[in-house]
N, C-alpha and C positions, 0 to 999 in steps of 0.2 A: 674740684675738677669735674669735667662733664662729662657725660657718656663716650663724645665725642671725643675728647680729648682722652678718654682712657684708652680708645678705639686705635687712637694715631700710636699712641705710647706703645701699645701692643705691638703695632704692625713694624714700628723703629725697629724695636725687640727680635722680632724673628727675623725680620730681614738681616740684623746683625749676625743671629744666632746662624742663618743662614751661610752668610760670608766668615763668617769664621770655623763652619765646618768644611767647606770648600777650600779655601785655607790651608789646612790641614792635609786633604785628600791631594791636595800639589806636592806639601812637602812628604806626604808616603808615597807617590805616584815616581816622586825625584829621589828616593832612597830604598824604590826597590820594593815595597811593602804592598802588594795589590790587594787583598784581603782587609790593611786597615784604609784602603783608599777608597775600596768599594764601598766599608762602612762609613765615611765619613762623609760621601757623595750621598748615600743613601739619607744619612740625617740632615744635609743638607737639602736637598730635596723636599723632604717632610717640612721644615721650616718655609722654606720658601711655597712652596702651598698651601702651609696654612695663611700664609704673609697673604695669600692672593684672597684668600676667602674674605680674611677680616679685613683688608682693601674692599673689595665687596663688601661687607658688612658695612664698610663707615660709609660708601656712598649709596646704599642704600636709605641709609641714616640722615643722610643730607638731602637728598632726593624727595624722602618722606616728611621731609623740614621737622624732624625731633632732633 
């Protein structure tokens, strides 16, 4: 596998890791739990920008044709 394609595998990852903390923070949000809804937005969050970076990283990477 190529840098590239490690780059993509990553960004699937977070983004997943992303949507399924958000997920989460619905179903504390719909049962009253605002404390585990904050934390789970919050780490959602974190996922999803790193998602954005390593997006950035891979078309950098393709930009600079390595």
């Amino acid at each position: 596998m190529g840098k590239e394609e490690a780059i993509a595998f990553k960004l699937i990852s977070l983004m997943g890791m992303a949507r399924s903390h958000y997920l989460c923070a619905i179903d504390a949000a719909e049962s009253g739990t605002k404390e585990k809804y904050l934390d789970e937005m919050k780490k959602g969050d974190r996922c999803y920008k790193e998602g954005h970076r390593v997006h950035a990283e891979l078309l950098t990477e393709i930009a600079n044709g390595v």
